[in-house]
N, C-alpha and C positions, 0 to 999 in steps of 0.2 A: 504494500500500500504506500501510495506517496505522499508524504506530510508535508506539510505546509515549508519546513524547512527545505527540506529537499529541491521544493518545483522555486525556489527562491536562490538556490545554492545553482540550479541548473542554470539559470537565467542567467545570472552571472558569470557562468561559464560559455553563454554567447556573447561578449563582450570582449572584444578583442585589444590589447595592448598596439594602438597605435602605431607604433616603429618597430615593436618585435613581431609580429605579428604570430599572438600566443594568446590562449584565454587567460586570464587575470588569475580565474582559480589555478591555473596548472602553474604559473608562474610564481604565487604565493604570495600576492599584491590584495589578497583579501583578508584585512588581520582578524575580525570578527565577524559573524553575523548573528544576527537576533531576530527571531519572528513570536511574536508576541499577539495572539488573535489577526488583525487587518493589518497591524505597525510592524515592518522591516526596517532595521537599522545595521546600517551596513560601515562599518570602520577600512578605509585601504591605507597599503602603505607602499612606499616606493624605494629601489634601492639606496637612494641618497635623498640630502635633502633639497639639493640643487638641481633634484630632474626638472626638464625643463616645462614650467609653468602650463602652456599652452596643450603640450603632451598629458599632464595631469588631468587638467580641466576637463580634456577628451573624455579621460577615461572615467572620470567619476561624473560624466553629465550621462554616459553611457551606460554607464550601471544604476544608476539613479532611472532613467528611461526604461531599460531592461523591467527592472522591479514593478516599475508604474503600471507599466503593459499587463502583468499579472491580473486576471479577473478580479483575484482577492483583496488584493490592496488597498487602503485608505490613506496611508500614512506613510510614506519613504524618507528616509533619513542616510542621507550619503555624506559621510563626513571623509575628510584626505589626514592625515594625521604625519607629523612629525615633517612638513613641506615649507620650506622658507615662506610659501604663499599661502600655506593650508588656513590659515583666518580668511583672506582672499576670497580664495577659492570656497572654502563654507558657507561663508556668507552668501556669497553670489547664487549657490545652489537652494540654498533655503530660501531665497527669496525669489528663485525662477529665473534671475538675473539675464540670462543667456553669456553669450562668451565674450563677447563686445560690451553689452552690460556689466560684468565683473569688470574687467581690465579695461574700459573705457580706450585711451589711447592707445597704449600699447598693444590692442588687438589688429596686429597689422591686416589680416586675412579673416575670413569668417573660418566657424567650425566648421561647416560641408566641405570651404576646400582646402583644408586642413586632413581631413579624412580620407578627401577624396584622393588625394598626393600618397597617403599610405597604402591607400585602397590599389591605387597603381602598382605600387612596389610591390606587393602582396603579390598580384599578380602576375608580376616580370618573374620574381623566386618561383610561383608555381609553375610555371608555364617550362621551367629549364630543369625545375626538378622531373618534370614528367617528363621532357624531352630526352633528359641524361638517363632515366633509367629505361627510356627506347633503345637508344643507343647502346646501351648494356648488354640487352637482352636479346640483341639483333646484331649480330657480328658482320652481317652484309651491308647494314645501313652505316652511310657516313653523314657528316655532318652538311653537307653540301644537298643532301638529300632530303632533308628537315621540313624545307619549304613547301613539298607535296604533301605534307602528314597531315591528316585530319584529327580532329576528336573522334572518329569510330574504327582510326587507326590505334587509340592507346587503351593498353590493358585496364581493366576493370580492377584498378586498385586506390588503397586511398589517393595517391601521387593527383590520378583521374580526377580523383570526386574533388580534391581541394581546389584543382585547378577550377574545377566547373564551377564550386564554388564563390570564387574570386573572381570567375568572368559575369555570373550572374552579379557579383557585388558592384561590378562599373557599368553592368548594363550589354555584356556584349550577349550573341546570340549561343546556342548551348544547341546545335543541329548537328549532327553527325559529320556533316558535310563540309563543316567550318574549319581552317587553316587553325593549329595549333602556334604557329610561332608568328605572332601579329602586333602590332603596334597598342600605343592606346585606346584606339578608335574602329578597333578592327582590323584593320588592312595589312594586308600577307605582307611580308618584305621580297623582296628582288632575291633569286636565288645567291646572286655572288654578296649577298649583303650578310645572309644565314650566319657565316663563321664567325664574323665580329659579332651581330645581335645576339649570338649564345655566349660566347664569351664578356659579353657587358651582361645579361642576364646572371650569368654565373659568379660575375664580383656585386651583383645586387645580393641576390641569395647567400650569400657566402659571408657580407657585411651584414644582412639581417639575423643568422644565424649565432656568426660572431658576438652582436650585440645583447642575445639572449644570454648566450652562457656567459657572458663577461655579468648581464645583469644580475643573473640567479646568485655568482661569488661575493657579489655586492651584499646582497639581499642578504645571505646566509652570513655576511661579516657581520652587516649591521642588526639584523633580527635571527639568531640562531638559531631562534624555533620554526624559522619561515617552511623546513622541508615536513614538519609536520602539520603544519596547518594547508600546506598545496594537499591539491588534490586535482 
């Protein structure tokens, strides 16, 4: 049976860490949670206290969102704890503020396209991770050959789904028929373009990966209990 905790804990675990691109819970960026009747109150923390502002904001306007969504809900309480700006940022969220609203000027960009810049990179990492394990699995295919690869050309594993994923997340189309190695916007690259666009993919993925496990040492410096409360 699923308790009230639970379908609040899962929620949160669709809420994605902005530049890492990881759920918050598996990361260990959720210090508490509390469900109390219709009241969630949700505590996060972040590897240091100088992550950057705007990356914060993201994510605890996101889990705040997440929890609201929930049928059951009355009351959401997402607080950022231990953040050079976590008074900032609280406030702003308790009051609805928006992102611009909180940080007034120094909101250079709105929140959509703030998201939407990670939402891309998300994508370039998926798109190379599923490419690379084509290429693995296929000793005849080279990378020159990339270009002709559809989506009903890759295996039916996670690499697939996350990809499909991240394309459904900017909006691209999810048809069998559709070019796996493509730009922002869709469109295929030039076959002699392939070898550079997976290798710029691959120091995308490789710098968002990096980023994760450099964050989790962080996190585990600064809150040693952080590997037992991920999940």
């Amino acid at each position: 049976m699923t308790t009230a905790y639970d379908a609040a804990h899962a929620a949160l675990g669709t809420v994605v860490d902005p530049e890492l691109d990881e759920p918050i819970t598996d990361l260990g960026f959720v210090r508490s949670l509390r469900v109390d009747g219709d009241a969630v109150t949700v505590h996060l923390r972040l590897p240091t206290s100088f992550c950057a502002p705007n990356f914060a904001y993201l994510m605890a306007s996101d889990a705040r969102d997440a929890l609201t969504a929930l049928p059951w809900t009355r009351t959401v309480t997402v607080e950022l704890d231990d953040h050079h700006d976590s008074e900032l940022i609280n406030r702003g969220l308790a009051a609805d503020a928006g992102y611009r609203g909180t940080f007034g000027t120094e909101a250079e960009t709105s929140l959509d396209e703030l998201r939407r810049t990670f939402q891309h990179k998300a994508h370039v990492a998926a798109m190379e991770r599923a490419l690379t394990r084509l290429l693995r699995a296929d000793d005849s295919l080279a990378e020159e050959d990339l270009h002709a690869v559809t989506l009903a050309d890759l295996p039916d594993d996670e690499a697939t789904a996350a990809l499909l994923r991240r394309r459904a997340a900017i909006g691209l189309p999810l048809d069998g028929d559709q070019p796996v190695l493509v730009d922002g916007d869709g469109n295929p690259f030039p076959p002699r373009q392939v070898p550079l666009r997976l290798r710029m993919a691959r120091a995308t993925r490789i710098s968002i990966e990096g980023n994760a496990h450099f964050c989790r040492g962080l996190l585990r410096t600064r809150y040693p209990d952080s590997e037992e409360t991920a999940s």
